[in-house]
KETIVEX-992178 format. One record per residue (C-alpha): residue number from 1; residue in three letters; z, y, x. Coordinates in pm, whole numbers. Layout:
REM residues N
<r nr="NUM" rest="ALA" zz="Z" yy="Y" xx="X"/>
...
REM end
This chain:
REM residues 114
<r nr="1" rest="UNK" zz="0" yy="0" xx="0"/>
<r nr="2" rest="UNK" zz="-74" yy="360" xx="73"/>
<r nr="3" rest="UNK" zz="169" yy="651" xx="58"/>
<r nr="4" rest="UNK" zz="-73" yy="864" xx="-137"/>
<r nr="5" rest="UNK" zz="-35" yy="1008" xx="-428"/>
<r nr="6" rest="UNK" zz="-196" yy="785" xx="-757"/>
<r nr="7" rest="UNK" zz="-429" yy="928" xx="-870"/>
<r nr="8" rest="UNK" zz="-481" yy="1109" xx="-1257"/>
<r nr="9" rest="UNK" zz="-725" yy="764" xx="-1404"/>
<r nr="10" rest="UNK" zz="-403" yy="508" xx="-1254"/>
<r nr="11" rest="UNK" zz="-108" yy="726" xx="-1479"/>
<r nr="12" rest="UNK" zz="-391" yy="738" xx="-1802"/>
<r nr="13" rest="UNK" zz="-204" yy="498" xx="-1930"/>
<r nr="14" rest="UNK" zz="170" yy="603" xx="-1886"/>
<r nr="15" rest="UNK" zz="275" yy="954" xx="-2103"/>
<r nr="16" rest="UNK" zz="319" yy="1247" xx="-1951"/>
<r nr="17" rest="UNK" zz="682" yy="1391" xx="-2001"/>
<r nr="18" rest="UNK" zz="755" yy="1708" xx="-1878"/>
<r nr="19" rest="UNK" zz="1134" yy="1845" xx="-1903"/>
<r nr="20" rest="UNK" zz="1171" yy="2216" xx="-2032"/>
<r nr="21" rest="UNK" zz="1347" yy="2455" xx="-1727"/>
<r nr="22" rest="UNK" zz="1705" yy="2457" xx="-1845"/>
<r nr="23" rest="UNK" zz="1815" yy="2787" xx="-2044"/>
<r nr="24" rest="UNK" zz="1958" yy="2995" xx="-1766"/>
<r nr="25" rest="UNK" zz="2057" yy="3271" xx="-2092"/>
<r nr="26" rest="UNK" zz="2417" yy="3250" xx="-2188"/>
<r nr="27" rest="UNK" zz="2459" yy="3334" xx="-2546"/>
<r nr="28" rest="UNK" zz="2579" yy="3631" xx="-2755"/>
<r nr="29" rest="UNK" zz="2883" yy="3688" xx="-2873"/>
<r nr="30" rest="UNK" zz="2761" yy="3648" xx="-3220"/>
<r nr="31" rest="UNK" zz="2616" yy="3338" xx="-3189"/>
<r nr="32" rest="UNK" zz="2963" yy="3208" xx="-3051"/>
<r nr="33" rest="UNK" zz="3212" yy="3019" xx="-3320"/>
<r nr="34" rest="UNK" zz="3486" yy="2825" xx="-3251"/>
<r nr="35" rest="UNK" zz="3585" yy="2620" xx="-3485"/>
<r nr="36" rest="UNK" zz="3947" yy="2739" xx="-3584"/>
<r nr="37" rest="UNK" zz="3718" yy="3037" xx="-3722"/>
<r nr="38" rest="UNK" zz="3781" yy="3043" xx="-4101"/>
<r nr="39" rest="UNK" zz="3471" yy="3060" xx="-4296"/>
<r nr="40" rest="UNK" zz="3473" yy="3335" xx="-4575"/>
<r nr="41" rest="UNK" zz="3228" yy="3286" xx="-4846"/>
<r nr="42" rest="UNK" zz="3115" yy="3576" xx="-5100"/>
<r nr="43" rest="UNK" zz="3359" yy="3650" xx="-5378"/>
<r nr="44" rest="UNK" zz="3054" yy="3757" xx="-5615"/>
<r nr="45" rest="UNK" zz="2673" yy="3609" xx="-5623"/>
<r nr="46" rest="UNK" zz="2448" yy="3844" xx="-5803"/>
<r nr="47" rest="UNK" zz="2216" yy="3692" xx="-6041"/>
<r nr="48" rest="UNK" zz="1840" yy="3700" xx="-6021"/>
<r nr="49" rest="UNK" zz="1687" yy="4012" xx="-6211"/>
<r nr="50" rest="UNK" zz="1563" yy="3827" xx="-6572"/>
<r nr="51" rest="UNK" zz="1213" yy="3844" xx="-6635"/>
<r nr="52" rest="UNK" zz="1144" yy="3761" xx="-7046"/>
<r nr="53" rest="UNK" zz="790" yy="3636" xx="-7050"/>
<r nr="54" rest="UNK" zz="565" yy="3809" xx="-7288"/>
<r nr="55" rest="UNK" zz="567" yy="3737" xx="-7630"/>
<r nr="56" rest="UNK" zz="281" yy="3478" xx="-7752"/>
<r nr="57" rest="UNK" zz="191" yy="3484" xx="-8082"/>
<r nr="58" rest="UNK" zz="42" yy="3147" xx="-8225"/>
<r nr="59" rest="UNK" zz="-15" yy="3065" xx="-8563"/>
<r nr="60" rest="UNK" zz="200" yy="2842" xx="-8774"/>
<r nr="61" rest="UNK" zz="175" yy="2500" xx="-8763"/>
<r nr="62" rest="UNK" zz="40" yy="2358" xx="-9074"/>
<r nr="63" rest="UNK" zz="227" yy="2082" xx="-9257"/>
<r nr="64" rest="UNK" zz="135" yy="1722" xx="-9171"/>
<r nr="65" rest="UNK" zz="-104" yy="1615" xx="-9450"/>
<r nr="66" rest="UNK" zz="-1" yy="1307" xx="-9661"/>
<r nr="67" rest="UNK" zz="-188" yy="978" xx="-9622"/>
<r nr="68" rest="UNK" zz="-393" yy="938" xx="-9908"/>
<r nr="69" rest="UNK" zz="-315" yy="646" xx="-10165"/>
<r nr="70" rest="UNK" zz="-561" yy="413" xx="-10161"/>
<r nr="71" rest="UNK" zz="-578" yy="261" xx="-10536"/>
<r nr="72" rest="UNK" zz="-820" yy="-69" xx="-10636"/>
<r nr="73" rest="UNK" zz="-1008" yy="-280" xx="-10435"/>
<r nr="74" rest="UNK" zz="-1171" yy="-158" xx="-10076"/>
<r nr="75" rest="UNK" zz="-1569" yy="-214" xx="-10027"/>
<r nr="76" rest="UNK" zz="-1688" yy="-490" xx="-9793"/>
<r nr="77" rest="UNK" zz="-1818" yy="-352" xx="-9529"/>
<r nr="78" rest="UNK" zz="-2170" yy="-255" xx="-9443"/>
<r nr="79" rest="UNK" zz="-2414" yy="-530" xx="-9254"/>
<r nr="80" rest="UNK" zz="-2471" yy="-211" xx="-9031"/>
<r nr="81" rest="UNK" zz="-2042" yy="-183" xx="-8942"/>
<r nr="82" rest="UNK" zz="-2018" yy="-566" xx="-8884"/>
<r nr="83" rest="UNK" zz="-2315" yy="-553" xx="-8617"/>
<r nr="84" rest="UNK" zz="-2175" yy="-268" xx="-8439"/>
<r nr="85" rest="UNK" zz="-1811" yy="-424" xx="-8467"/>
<r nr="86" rest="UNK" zz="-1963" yy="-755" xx="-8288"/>
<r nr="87" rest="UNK" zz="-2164" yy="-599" xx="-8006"/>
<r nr="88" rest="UNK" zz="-1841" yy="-343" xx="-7950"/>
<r nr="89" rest="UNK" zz="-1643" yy="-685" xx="-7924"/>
<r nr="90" rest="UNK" zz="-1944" yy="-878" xx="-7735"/>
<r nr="91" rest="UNK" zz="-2188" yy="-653" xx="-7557"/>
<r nr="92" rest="UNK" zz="-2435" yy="-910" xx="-7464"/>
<r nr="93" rest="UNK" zz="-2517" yy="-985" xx="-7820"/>
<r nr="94" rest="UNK" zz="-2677" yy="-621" xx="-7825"/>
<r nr="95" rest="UNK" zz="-2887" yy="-704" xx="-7518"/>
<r nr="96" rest="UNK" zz="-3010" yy="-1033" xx="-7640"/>
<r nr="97" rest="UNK" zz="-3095" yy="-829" xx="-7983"/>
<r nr="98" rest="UNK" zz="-3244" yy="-559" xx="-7792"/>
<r nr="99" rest="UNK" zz="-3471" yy="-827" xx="-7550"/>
<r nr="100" rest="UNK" zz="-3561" yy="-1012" xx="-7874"/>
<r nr="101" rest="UNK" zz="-3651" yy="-643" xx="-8053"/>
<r nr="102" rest="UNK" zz="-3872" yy="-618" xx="-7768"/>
<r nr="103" rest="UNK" zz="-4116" yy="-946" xx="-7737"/>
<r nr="104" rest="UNK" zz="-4160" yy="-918" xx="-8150"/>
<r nr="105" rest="UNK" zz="-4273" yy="-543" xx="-8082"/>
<r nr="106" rest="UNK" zz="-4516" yy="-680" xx="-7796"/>
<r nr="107" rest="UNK" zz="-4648" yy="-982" xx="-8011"/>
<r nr="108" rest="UNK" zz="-4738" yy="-714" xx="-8272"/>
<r nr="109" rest="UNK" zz="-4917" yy="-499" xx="-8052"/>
<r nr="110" rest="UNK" zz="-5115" yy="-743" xx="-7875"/>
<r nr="111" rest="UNK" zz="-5234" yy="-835" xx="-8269"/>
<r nr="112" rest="UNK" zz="-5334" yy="-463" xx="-8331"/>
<r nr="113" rest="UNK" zz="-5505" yy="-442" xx="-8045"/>
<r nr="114" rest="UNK" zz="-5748" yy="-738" xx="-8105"/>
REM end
């Protein structure tokens, strides 16, 4: 081994810690407690000044409206509600409708066009 010094690509890998010079300032006197110093706290706090916010006028809120009584027997629903009801529940039903839709439209444009 070498006495040189290592160089800066052998210490990459260790950190670098460098120690702050020591404070050579003594401090002030105020900054000096001891701790048989009582400490005093304020006898009154003063409260925040209140701010009122400004006034907002809304209108009233309406009454809830009643549910309406439903008298006699209810209507079956439409052919139209149950479809949309199964594709909401089943999506692919729609598609397959929608691919079917399209082949019937194709068969009856390839007879037109004849």
């Amino acid at each position: 081994m070498t006495d040189e010094p290592q160089s800066a690509s052998s210490a990459a890998g260790e950190p670098v810690t460098e120690k702050p010079p020591a404070a050579t300032e003594q401090p002030t006197a105020q900054h000096q407690t001891t701790p048989s110093d009582p400490v005093t706290l304020p006898t009154q706090i003063s409260e925040p000044a209140s701010v009122t916010p400004p006034a907002v006028t809304r209108p009233p809120i309406p009454p809830p409206v009643p549910p309406a009584v439903e008298t006699g027997p209810q209507p079956d629903p439409s052919p139209i509600d149950k479809v949309t009801a199964l594709i909401d529940q089943r999506p692919e039903v729609g598609v397959g409708g929608a691919f079917a839709g399209g082949i019937v439209f194709a068969l009856i444009l390839k007879r037109l066009g004849r």
